[in-house]
VOBASE-954068 format. One record per residue (C-alpha): x, y, z; residue number from 1. Coordinates in steps of 0.2 Angstrom, whole numbers, plus 2048, in hexadecimal, padded with zeros to 3 digits. Layout:
N
+-----+-----+-----+-----+
:  px :  py :  pz :   n :
+-----+-----+-----+-----+
:   X :   Y :   Z : NUM :
...
+-----+-----+-----+-----+
END
This chain:
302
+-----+-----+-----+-----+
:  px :  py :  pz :   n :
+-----+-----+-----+-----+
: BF0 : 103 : 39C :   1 :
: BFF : 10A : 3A3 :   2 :
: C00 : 119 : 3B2 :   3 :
: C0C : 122 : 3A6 :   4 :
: C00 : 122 : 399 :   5 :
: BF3 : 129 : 3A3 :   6 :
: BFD : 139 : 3A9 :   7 :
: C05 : 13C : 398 :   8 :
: BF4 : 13C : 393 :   9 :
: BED : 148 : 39F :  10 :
: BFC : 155 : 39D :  11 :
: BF8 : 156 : 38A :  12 :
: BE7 : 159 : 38D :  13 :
: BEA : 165 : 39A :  14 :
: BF8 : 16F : 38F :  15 :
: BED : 16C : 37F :  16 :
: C00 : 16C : 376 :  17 :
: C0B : 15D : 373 :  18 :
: C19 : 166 : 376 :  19 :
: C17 : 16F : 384 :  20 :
: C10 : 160 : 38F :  21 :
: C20 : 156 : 387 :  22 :
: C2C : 166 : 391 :  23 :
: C21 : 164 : 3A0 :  24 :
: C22 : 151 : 3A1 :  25 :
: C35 : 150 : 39D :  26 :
: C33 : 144 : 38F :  27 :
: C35 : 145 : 37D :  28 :
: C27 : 14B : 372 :  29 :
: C27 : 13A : 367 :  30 :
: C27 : 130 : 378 :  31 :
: C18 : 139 : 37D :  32 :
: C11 : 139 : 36B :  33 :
: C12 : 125 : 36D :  34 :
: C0C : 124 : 37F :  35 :
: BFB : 12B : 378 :  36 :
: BFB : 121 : 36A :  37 :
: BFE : 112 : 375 :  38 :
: BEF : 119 : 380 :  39 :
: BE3 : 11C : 370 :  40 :
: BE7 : 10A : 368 :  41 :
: BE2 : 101 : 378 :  42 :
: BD0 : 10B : 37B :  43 :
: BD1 : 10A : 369 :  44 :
: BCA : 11B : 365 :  45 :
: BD1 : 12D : 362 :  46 :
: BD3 : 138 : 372 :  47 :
: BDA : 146 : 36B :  48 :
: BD6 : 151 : 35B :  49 :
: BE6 : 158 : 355 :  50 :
: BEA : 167 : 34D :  51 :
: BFB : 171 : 348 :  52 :
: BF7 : 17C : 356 :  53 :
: BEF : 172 : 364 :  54 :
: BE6 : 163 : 369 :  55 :
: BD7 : 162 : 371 :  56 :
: BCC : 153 : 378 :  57 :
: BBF : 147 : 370 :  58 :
: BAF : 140 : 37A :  59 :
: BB8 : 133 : 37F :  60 :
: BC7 : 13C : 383 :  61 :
: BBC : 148 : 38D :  62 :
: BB7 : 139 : 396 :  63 :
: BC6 : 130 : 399 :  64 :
: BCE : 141 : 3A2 :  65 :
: BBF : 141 : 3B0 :  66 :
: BC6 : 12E : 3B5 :  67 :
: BD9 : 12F : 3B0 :  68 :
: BD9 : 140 : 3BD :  69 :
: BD1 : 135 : 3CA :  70 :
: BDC : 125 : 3C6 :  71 :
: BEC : 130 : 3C6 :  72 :
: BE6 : 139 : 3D8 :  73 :
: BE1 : 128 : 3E1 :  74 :
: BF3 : 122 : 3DB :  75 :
: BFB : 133 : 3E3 :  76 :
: BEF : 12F : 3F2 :  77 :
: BF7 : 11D : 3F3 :  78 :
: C0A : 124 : 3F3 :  79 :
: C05 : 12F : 401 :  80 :
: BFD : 123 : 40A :  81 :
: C09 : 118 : 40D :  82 :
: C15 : 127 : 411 :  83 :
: C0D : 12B : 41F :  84 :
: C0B : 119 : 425 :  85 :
: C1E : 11C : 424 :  86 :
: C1E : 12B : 42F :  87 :
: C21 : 137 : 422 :  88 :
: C14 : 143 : 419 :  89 :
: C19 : 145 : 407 :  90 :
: C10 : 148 : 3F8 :  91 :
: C07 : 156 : 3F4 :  92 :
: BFA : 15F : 3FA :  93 :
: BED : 16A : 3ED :  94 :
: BE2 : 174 : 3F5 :  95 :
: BD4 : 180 : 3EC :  96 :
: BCE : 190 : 3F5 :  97 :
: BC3 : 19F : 3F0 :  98 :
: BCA : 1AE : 3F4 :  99 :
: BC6 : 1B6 : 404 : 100 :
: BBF : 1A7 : 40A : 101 :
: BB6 : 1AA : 41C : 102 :
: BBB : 19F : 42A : 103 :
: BCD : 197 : 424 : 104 :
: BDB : 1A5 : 424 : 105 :
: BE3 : 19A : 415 : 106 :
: BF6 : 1A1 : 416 : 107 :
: BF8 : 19E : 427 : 108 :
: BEF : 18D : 426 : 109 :
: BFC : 188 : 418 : 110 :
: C0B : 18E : 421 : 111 :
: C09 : 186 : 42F : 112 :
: C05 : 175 : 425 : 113 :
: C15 : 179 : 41D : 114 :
: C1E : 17B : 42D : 115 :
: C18 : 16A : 433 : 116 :
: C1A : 161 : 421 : 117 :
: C28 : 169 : 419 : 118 :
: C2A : 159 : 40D : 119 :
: C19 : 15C : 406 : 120 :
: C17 : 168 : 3F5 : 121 :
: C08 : 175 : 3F8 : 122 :
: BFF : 179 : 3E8 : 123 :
: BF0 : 187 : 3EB : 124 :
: BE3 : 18B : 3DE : 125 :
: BD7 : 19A : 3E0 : 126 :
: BC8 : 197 : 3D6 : 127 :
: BB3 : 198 : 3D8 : 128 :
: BAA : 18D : 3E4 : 129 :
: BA3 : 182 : 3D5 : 130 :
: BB4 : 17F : 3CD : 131 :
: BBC : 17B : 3DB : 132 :
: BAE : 16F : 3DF : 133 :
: BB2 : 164 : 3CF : 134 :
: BC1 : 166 : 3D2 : 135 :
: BC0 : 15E : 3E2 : 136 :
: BB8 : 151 : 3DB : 137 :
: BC1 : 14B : 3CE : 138 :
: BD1 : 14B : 3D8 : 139 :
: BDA : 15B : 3D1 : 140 :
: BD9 : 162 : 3E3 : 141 :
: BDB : 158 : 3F5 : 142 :
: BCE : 165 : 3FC : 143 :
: BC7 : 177 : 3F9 : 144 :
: BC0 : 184 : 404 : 145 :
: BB1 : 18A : 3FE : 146 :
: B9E : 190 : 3FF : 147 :
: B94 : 182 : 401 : 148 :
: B85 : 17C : 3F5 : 149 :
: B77 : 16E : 3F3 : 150 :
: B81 : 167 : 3E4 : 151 :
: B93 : 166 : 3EB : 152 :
: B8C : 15D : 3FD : 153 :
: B85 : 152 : 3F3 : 154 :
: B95 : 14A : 3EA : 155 :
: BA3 : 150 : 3F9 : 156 :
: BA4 : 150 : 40A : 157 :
: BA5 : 162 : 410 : 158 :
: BAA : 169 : 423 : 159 :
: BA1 : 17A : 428 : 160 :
: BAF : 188 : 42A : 161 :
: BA2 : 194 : 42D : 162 :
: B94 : 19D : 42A : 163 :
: B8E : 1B0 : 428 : 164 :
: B7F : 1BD : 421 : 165 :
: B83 : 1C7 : 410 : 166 :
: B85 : 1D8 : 412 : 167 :
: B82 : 1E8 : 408 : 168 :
: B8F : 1F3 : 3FF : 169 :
: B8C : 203 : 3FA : 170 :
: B97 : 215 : 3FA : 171 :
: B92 : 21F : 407 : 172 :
: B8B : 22B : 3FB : 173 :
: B81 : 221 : 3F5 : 174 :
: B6C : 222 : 3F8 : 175 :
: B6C : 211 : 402 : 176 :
: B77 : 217 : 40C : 177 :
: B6D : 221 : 417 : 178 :
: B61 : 212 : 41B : 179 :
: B6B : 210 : 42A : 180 :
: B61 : 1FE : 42A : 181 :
: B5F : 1ED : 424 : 182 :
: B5C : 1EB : 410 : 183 :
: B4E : 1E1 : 407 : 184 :
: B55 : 1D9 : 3F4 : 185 :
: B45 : 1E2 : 3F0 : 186 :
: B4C : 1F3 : 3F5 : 187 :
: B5B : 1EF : 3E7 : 188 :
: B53 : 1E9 : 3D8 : 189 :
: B57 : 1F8 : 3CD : 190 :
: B69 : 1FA : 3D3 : 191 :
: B79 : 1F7 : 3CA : 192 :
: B82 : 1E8 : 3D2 : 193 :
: B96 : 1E4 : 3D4 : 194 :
: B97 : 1D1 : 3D6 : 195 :
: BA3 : 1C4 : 3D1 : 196 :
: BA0 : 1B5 : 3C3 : 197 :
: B93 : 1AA : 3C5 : 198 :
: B9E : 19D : 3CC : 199 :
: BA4 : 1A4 : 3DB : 200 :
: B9C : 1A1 : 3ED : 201 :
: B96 : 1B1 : 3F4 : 202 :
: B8E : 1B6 : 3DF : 203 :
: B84 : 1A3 : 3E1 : 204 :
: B7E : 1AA : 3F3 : 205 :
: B77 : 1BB : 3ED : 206 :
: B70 : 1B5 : 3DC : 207 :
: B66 : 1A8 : 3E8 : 208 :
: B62 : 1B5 : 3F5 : 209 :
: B5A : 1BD : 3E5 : 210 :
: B51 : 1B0 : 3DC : 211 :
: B49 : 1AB : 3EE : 212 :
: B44 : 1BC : 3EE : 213 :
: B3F : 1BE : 3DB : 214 :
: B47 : 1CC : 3D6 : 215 :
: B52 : 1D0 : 3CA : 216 :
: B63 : 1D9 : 3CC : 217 :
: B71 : 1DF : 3C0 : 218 :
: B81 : 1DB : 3BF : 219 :
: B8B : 1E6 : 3B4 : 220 :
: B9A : 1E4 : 3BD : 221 :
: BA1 : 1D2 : 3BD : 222 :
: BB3 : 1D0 : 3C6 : 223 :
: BBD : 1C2 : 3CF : 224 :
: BC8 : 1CC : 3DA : 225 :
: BC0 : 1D1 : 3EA : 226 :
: BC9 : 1DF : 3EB : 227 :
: BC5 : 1E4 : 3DA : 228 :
: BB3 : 1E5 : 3DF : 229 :
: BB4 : 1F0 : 3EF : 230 :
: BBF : 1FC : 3E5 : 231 :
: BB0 : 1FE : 3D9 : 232 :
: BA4 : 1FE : 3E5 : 233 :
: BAF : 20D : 3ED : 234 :
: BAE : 215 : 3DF : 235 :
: B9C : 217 : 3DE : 236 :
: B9A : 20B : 3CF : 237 :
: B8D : 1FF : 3D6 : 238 :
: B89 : 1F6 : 3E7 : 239 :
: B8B : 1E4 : 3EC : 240 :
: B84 : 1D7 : 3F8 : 241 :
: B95 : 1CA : 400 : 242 :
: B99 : 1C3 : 40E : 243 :
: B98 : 1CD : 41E : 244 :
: BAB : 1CC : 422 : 245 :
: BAE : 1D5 : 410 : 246 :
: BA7 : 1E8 : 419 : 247 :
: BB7 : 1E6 : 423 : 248 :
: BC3 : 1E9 : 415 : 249 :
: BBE : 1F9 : 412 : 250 :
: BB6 : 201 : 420 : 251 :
: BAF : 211 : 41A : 252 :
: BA2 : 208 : 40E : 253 :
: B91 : 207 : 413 : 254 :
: B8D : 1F7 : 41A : 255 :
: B7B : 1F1 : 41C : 256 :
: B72 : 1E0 : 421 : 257 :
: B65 : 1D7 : 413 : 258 :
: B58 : 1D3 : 419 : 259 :
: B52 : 1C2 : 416 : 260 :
: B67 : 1BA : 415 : 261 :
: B65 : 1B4 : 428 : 262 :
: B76 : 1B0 : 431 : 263 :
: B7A : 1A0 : 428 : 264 :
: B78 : 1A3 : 413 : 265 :
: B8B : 1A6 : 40F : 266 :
: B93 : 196 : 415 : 267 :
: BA3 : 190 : 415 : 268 :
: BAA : 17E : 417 : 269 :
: BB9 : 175 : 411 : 270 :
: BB2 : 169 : 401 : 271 :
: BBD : 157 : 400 : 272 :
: BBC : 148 : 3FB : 273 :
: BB3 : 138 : 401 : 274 :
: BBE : 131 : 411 : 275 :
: BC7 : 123 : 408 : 276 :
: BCC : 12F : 3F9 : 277 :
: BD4 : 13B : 405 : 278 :
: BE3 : 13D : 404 : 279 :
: BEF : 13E : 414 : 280 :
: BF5 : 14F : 410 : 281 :
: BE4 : 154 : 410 : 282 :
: BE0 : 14C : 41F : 283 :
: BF0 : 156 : 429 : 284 :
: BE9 : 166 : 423 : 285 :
: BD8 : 164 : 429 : 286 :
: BDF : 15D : 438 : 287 :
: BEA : 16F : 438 : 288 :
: BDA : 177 : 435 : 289 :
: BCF : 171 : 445 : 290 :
: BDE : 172 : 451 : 291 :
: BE1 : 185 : 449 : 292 :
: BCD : 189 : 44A : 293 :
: BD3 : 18E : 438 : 294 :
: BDD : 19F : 43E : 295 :
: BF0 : 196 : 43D : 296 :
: BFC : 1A6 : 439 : 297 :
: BFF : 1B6 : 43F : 298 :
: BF0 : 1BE : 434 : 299 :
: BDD : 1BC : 438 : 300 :
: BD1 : 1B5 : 429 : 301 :
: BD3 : 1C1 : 41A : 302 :
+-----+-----+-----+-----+
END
């Protein structure tokens, strides 16, 4: 099986198209056609079902993209390795991130990584907490910065970034507003809730802030931009539980504590790989990281 074969392999399934994987690789669409063929006659079995308009995996094509990904990054992590023996940081370095992640201003982070590696190509994906995870995990990303759970600690090694209590959202014209005081998940059980999809960090931590409680919420407003959700929220369409630090993007909202969150619930931490999988240029950004206390640029955390 040859390395060649693998990534032509993975780009298909990743472009579902012939074609358009042929434009990205640089090869021919025949050569590309007979790499697979080549592939598929040595595992002897079919990895793709083909159709005029796109291809998409069998089983064992499903299964041989979980490895081939893994192969492939172990390969990149190799090249880079000995690169650095050498003196010089190349490579690339992917890196997952939710947005407005607490405790890691990202921008600044990455350009001052750049500053210091300018011969290494910085790819950034913004995604939820679980996808980045997997990603993590099957080597489509160095590291991610993300909201930590009992599954992900159990697969990857995670550094604490920080930790914080949710807070309350609600228009100041709102009736729990004038609370003035801390809020029980009891107290919101018939409200209508702005949140983000299930697979994002600070949406996991309030859905388990309820189910501990056992009550029930609403979410009628499903986004995944933050600012998407404050704007609603300022517009009196629904309130929301998020990370404290979110109150201080827009200031004239009502901000109260929950009750029952305590000061740890929303927690952040940078999810990688085990050691010997890490690749340099993952190492020399979390290097970046604790030198910078997670604050490198000329902006605080966002």
């Amino acid at each position: 099986m040859e390395l060649r074969h693998l990534q032509h392999f993975v780009a298909v399934a990743e472009d579902q198209h012939f074609t358009r994987a042929a434009e990205r690789l640089l090869v021919s669409q025949s050569g590309l056609s007979a790499s697979i063929r080549a592939l598929e006659r040595e595992l002897q079995t079919p990895l793709f079902v083909r159709t005029t308009r796109r291809v998409t995996l069998t089983p064992a094509g499903r299964a041989l993209l979980v490895e081939a990904e893994r192969i492939l990054a172990q390969v990149r992590t190799a090249h880079e390795a000995v690169a650095a023996v050498q003196g010089v940081l190349r490579g690339r370095l992917a890196l997952g991130s939710e947005q407005c992640i607490a405790g890691v201003h990202v921008a600044g982070l990455l350009a001052a990584f750049r500053h210091r590696h300018p011969d290494v190509e910085i790819c950034l994906r913004q995604a939820g907490s679980g996808v980045l995870a997997d990603d993590v995990a099957a080597g489509r990303l160095d590291l991610a910065f993300a909201v930590r759970t009992q599954a992900d600690s159990d697969r990857l090694r995670s550094v604490p970034l920080t930790s914080e209590p949710m807070t309350l959202l609600c228009h100041s014209s709102h009736r729990l507003a004038a609370a003035g005081a801390a809020i029980t998940p009891e107290e919101l059980g018939g409200e209508v809730f702005v949140d983000f999809q299930p697979d994002w960090g600070p949406r996991r931590t309030t859905d388990t802030v309820f189910a501990a409680a056992g009550v029930r919420r609403t979410v009628a407003l499903e986004v995944n931009d933050v600012h998407t959700l404050l704007d609603l929220v300022g517009e009196n369409l629904g309130i929301a539980v998020v990370p404290r630090h979110f109150a201080h993007k827009r200031a004239w909202l009502a901000a109260l504590p929950v009750k029952g969150t305590g000061e740890a619930v929303y927690e952040t931490v940078a999810l990688l790989p085990p050691r010997q999988a890490t690749s340099p240029a993952a190492r020399a950004l979390m290097a970046l990281l604790e030198t910078t206390g997670g604050q490198a640029g000329t902006h605080g955390t966002r």
